[in-house]
C-alpha positions as CSV (number, residue, x, y, z in Angstrom):
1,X,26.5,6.7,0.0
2,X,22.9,7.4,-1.0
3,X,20.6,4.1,-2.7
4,X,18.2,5.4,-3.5
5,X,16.9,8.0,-5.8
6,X,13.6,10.0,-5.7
7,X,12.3,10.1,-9.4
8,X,9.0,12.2,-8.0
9,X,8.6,16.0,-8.6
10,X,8.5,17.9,-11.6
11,X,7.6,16.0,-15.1
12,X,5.2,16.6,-18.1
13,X,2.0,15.2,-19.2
14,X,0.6,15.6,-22.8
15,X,-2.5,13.5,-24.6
16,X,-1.0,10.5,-26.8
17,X,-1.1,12.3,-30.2
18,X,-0.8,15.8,-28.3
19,X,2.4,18.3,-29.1
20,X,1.9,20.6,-26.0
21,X,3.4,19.1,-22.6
22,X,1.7,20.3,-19.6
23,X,3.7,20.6,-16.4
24,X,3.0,17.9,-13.9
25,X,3.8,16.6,-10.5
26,X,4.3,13.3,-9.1
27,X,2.8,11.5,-7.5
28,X,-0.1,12.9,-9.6
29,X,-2.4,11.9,-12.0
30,X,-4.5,13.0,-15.1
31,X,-7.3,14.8,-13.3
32,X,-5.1,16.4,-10.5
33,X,-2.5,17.6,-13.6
34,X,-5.1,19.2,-15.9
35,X,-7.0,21.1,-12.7
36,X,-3.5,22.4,-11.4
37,X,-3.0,23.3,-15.1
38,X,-6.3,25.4,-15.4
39,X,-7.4,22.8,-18.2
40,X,-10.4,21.0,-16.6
41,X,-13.5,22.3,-14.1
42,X,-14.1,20.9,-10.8
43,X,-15.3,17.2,-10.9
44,X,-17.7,17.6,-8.2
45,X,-19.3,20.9,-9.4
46,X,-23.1,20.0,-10.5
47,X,-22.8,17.6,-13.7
48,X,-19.0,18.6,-14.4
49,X,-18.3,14.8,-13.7
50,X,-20.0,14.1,-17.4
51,X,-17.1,16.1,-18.6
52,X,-14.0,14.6,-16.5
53,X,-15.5,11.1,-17.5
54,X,-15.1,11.9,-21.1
55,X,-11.5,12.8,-21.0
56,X,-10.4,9.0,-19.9
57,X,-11.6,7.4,-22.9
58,X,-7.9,8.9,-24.6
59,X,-4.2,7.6,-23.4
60,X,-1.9,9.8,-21.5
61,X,1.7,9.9,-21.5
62,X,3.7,11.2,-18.3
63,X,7.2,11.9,-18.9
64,X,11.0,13.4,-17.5
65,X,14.5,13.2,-17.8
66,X,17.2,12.4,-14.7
67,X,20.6,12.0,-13.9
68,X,22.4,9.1,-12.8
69,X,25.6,8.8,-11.5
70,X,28.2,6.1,-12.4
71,X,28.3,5.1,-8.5
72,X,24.4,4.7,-9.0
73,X,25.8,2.1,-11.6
74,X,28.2,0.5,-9.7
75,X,25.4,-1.6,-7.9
76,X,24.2,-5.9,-8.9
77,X,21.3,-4.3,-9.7
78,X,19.3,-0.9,-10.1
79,X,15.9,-1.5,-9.4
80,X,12.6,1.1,-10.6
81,X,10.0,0.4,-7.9
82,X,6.6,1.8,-8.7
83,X,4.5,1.9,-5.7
84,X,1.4,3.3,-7.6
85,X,0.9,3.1,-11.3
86,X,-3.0,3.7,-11.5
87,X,-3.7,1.3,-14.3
88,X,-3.3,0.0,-17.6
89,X,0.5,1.2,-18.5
90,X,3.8,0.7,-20.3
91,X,7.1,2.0,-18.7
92,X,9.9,3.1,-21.0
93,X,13.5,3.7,-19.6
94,X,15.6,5.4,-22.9
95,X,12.4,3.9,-25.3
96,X,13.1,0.8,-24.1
97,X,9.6,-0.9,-22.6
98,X,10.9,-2.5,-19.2
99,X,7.2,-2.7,-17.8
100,X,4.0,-3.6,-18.4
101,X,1.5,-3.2,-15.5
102,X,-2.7,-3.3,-15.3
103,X,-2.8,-3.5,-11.3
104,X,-3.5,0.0,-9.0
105,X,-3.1,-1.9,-5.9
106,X,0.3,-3.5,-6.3
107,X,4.2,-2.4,-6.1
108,X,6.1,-2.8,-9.3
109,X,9.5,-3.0,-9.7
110,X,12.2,-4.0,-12.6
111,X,15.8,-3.9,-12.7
112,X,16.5,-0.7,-15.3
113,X,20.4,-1.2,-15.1
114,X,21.3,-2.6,-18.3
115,X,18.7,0.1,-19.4
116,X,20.5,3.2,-18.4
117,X,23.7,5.2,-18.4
118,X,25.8,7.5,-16.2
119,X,24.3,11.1,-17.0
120,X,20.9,12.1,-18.5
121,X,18.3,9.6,-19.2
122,X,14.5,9.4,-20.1
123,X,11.6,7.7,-18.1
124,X,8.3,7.7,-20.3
125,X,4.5,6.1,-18.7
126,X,1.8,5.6,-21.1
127,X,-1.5,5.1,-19.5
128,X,-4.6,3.6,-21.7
129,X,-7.8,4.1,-21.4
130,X,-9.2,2.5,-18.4
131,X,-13.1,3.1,-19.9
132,X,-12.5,1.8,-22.8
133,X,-11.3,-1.3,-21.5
134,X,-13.8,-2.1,-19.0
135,X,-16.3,-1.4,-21.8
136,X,-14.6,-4.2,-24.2
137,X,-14.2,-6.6,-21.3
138,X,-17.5,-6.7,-20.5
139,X,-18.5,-7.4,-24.0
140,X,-16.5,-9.7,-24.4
141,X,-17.8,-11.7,-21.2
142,X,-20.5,-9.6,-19.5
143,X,-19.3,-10.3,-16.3
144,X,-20.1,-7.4,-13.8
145,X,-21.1,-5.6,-10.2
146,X,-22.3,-3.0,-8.8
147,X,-25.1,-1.9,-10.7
148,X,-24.3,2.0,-9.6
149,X,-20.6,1.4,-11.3
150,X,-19.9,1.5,-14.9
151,X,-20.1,-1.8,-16.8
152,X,-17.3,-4.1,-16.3
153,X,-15.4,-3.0,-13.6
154,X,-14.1,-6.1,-12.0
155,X,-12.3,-6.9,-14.9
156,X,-9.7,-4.3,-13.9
157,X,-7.9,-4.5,-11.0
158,X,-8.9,-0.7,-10.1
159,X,-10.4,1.1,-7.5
160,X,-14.0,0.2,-7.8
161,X,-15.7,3.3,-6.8
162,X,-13.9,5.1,-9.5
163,X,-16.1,3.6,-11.6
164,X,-19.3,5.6,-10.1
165,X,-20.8,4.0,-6.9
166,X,-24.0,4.7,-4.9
167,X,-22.0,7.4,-2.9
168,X,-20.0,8.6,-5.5
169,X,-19.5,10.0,-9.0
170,X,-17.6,8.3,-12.0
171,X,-13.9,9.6,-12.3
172,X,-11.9,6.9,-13.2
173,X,-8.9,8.6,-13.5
174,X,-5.4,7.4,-14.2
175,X,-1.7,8.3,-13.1
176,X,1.6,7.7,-10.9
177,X,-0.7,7.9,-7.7
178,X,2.1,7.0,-5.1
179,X,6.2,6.9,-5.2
180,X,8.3,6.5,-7.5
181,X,12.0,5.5,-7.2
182,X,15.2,4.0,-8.4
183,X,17.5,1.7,-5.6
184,X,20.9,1.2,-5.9
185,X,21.5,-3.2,-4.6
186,X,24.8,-4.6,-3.9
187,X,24.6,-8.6,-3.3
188,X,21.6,-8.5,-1.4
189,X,18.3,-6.6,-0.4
190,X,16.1,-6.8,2.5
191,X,12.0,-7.7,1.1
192,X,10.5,-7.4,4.8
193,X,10.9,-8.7,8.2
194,X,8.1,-11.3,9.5
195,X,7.3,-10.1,13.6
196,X,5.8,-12.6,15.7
197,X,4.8,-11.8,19.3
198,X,4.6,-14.5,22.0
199,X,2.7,-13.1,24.8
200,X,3.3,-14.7,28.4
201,X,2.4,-13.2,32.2
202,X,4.9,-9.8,31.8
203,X,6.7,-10.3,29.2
204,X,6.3,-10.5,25.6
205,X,8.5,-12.2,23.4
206,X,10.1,-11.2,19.6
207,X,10.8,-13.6,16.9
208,X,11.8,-12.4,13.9
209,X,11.5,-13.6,9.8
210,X,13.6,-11.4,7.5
211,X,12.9,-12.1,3.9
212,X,16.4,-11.2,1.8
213,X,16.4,-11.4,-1.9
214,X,20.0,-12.4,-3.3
215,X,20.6,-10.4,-6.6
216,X,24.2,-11.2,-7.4
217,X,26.7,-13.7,-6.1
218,X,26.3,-16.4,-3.4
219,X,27.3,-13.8,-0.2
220,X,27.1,-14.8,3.1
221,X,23.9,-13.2,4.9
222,X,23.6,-12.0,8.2
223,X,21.9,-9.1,10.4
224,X,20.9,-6.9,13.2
225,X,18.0,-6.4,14.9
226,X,16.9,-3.5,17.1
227,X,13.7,-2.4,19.1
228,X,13.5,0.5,21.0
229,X,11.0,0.7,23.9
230,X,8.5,3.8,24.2
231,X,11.0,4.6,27.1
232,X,14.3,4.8,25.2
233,X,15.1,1.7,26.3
234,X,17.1,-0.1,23.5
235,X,17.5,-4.3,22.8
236,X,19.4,-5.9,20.3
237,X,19.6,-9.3,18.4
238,X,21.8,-11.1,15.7
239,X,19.2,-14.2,15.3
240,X,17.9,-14.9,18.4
241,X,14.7,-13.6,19.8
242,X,14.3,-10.6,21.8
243,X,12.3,-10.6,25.2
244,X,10.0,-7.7,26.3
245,X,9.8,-7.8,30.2
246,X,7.6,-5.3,31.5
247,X,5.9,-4.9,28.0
248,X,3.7,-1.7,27.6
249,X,0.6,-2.6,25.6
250,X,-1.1,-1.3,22.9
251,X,-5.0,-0.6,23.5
252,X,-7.9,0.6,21.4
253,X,-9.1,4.0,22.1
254,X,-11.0,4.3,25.2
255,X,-9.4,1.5,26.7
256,X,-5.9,2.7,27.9
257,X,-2.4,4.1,25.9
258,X,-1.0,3.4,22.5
259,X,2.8,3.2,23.4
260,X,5.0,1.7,20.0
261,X,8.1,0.1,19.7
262,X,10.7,0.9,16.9
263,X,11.6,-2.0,15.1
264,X,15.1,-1.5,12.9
265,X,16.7,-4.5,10.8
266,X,19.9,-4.0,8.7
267,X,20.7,-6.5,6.4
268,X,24.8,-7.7,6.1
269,X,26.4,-9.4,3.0
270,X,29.8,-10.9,3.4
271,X,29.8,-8.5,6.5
272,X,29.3,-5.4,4.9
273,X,25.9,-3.9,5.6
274,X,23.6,-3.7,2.3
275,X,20.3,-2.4,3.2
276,X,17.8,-1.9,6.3
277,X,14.3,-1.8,7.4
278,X,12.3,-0.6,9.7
279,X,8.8,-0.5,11.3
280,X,6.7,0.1,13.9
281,X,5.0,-1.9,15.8
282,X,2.4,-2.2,19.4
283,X,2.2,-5.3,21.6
284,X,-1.1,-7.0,22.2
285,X,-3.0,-9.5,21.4
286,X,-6.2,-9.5,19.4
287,X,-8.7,-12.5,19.7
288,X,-12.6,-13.0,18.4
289,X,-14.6,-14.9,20.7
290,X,-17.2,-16.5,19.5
291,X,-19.3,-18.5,22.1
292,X,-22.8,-20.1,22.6
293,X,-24.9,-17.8,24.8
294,X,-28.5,-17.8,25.4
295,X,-29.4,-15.6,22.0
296,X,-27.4,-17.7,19.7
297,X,-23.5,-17.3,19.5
298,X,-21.3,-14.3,20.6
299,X,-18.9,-12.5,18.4
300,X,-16.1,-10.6,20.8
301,X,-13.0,-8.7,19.1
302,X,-11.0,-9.0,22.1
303,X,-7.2,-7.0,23.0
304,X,-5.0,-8.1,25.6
305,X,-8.0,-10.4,26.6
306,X,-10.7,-7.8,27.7
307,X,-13.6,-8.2,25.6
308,X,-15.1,-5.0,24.0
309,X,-17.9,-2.7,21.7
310,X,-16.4,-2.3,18.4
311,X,-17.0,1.5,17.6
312,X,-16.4,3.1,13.9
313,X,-16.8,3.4,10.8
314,X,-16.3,2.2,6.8
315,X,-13.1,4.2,4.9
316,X,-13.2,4.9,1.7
317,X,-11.1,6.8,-0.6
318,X,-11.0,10.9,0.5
319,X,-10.5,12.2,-2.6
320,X,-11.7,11.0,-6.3
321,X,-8.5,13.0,-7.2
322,X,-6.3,10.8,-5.2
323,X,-2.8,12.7,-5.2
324,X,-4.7,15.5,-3.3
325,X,-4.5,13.3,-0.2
326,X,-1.9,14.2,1.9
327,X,-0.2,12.3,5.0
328,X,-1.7,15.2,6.9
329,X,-5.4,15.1,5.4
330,X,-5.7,11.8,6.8
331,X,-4.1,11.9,10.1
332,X,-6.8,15.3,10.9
333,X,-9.4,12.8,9.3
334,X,-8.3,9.6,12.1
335,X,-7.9,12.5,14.7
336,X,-11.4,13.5,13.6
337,X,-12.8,9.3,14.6
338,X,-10.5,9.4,17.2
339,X,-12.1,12.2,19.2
340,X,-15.8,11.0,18.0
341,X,-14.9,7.7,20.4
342,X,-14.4,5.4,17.1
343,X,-12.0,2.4,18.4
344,X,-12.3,0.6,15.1
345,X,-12.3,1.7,10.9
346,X,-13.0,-0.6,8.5
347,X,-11.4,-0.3,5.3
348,X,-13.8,-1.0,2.5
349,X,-12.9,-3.2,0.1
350,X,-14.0,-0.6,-2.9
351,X,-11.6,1.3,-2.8
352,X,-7.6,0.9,-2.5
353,X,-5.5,-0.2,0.0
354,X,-4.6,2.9,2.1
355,X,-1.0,4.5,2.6
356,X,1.2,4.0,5.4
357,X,-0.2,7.4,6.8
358,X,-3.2,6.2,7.6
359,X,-2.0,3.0,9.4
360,X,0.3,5.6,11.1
361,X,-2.3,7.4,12.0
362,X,-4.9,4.5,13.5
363,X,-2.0,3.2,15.2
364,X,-1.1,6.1,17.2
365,X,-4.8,7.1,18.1
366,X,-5.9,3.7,18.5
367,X,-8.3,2.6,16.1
368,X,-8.3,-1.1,15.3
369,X,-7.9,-1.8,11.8
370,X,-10.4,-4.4,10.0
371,X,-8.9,-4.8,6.6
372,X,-11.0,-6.1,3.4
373,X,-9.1,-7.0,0.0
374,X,-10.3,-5.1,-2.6
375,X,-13.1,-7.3,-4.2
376,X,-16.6,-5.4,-3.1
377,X,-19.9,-5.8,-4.7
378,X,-18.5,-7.8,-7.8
379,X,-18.3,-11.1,-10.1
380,X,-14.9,-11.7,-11.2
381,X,-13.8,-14.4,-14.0
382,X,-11.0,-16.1,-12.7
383,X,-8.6,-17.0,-15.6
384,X,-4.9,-18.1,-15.0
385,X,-3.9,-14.6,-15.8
386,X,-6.2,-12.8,-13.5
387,X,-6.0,-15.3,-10.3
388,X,-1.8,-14.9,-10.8
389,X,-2.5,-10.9,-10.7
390,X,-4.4,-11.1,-7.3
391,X,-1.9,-13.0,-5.7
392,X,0.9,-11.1,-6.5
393,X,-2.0,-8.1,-5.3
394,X,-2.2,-9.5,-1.6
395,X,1.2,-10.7,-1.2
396,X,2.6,-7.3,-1.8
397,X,-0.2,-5.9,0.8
398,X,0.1,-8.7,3.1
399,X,3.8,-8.4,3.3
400,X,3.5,-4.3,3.7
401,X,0.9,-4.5,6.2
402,X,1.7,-7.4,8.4
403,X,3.9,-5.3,10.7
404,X,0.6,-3.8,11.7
405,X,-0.9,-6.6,12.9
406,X,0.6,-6.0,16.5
407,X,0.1,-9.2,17.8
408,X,-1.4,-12.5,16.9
409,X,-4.3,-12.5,15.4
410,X,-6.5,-15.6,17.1
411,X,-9.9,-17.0,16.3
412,X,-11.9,-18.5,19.6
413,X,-13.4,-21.8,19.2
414,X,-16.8,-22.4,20.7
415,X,-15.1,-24.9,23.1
416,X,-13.0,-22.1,24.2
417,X,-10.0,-23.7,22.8
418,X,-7.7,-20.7,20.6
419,X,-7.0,-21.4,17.3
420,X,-5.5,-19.9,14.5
């Protein structure tokens, strides 16, 4: 039986206060709705920007209906994950409000099922104005950035360079910028699965960390794991770890292949099997070595033990308009570094945290990822409130991206002694 539910495609946009409904599709967003729709001029023609900045100091409401099925309903729980709700926003399942969010960079998610019924229903997104609250926040406290960015950006949790930068104009725009889906959860689901590689002479060796979140009962939980070699070759385990002999490596570009291993978990309750997982994933090991030397200290990234010349460049968002960017935009862009002789990409912390297209995309050409948080070139005021947003920020990062880290990630002491 199917879990999950798409909730993407076709819905409606209209300004709070607005009769007419425009057509829109999600993902999506303000800006990319109105230019599909004819209603708004290019952004990055001469001083059209002055124009597009004007239209985000109103609230927009996105909007459809769908269809449930009672075996949707039959579930512990029916969970709305929102994987991109770009910023300040209220969700409302049948004019219910079952979310409140004011965080770009994080995965939301509620349980709807006391909120719905079998047949038609109604999913309604109001998004505020994302100008006017920066404006009021920094009034309010006048703490600040980047002086090429609109006044009181850090106070929302944002992409900053939609707030104007030194490279770029000011489109802060607003919208359901990534999925959007409902999940169908019986007993138990499966959050993530911690890998940890243990790299000896030929051989490398898998332990494994599945994080399961009990939503009904007190079931018995148990599970498979599988990896399956670049060759074919397939190995299994019920708990205990899995050796690699013969391991093929992963190496940056320039420095040998990028073979990746399949990593499949399914999660049992009571014995029946609830929900899976899956990732993949290279093996090596990445060190920095940092070392007196004659000119002061060295600083070495390091993979698989060989030492060598980080090559790259900063990424920052591709598009202003962010549902414009595809899966296959950014793989011709990483294709593009690749075939430059990058070996390494920075992600900039200005920006947002990129989809799993382009971490596809650097893992299979062999760019080495150095990942910032998203906190550039800004003063933030730490309340309760704000320091409990941020960490739910990077654990919700941390715990998609971790998979990626393909291998132990080890800091060398000046003594030569590895630490972590």
């Amino acid at each position: 039986m199917e879990r999950r539910m798409d909730l993407g495609g076709q819905w409606h946009m209209y300004r709070l206060g607005d009769a007419e409904r425009i057509p829109a599709t999600v993902p999506g967003s303000v800006y990319s709705t109105l230019l599909e729709a004819g209603r708004m001029e290019d952004p990055f023609w001469r001083d059209n920007e002055l124009d597009a900045l004007k239209l985000m100091e109103h609230d927009y409401v996105f909007e459809r209906t769908f269809d449930i099925t009672p075996q949707m309903l039959e579930g512990d729980a029916l969970i709305l994950t929102c994987l991109g709700l770009d910023t300040l926003c209220e969700v409302r399942v049948n004019d219910q409000l079952v979310l409140s969010a004011n965080n770009m960079h994080r995965t939301w998610e509620v349980d709807v099922k006391q909120h719905v019924h079998a047949g038609q229903n109604h999913l309604h997104v109001t998004f505020f104005s994302p100008t006017k609250f920066v404006a009021e926040a920094f009034e309010n406290s006048f703490i600040d950035g980047s002086t090429d960015a609109m006044r009181g950006f850090p106070h929302l949790r944002k992409a900053h360079c939609m707030f104007g930068w030194d490279w770029g104009p000011r489109l802060p725009d607003a919208g359901i910028w990534r999925d959007i889906y409902l999940t169908r959860v019986d007993k138990a689901r499966l959050r993530s699965v911690r890998i940890r590689q243990h790299h000896q002479d030929g051989r490398v060796t898998l332990s494994f960390e599945p994080e399961a979140e009990v939503v009904a009962g007190a079931p018995a939980l148990s599970g498979c794991i599988t990896v399956t070699a670049p060759d074919g070759t397939i190995l299994t385990s019920e708990g205990e770890d899995i050796e690699v002999t013969n391991p093929q490596l992963w190496w940056p570009n320039g420095l040998g292949e990028q073979p990746l291993y399949d990593v499949h978990a399914e999660l049992r309750a009571d014995g029946e099997a609830v929900d899976t997982w899956q990732a993949r994933i290279g093996l090596r090991t990445m060190t920095m070595k940092r070392e007196k030397d004659e000119w002061g200290e060295s600083f070495e990234t390091c993979v698989n033990g060989v030492s060598f010349f980080a090559m790259g460049a900063d990424y920052i968002p591709e598009d202003n308009v962010l549902p414009r960017v595809t899966p296959q935009r950014t793989h011709d862009l990483i294709l593009q570094c690749k075939k430059a002789n990058m070996n390494a990409i920075r992600v900039w912390g200005g920006g947002h945290y990129p989809s799993d297209a382009f971490y596809d995309a650097c893992d299979e050409m062999g760019l080495v990822v150095w990942q910032d948080f998203m906190f550039a070139c800004a003063m933030y005021e730490l309340t309760d409130e704000f320091e409990q947003n941020i960490v739910a920020e990077i654990n919700d990062n941390v715990r998609r991206l971790r998979p990626r880290q393909l291998g132990p990630v080890v800091r060398q002491q000046r003594d030569g002694v590895a630490g972590g």
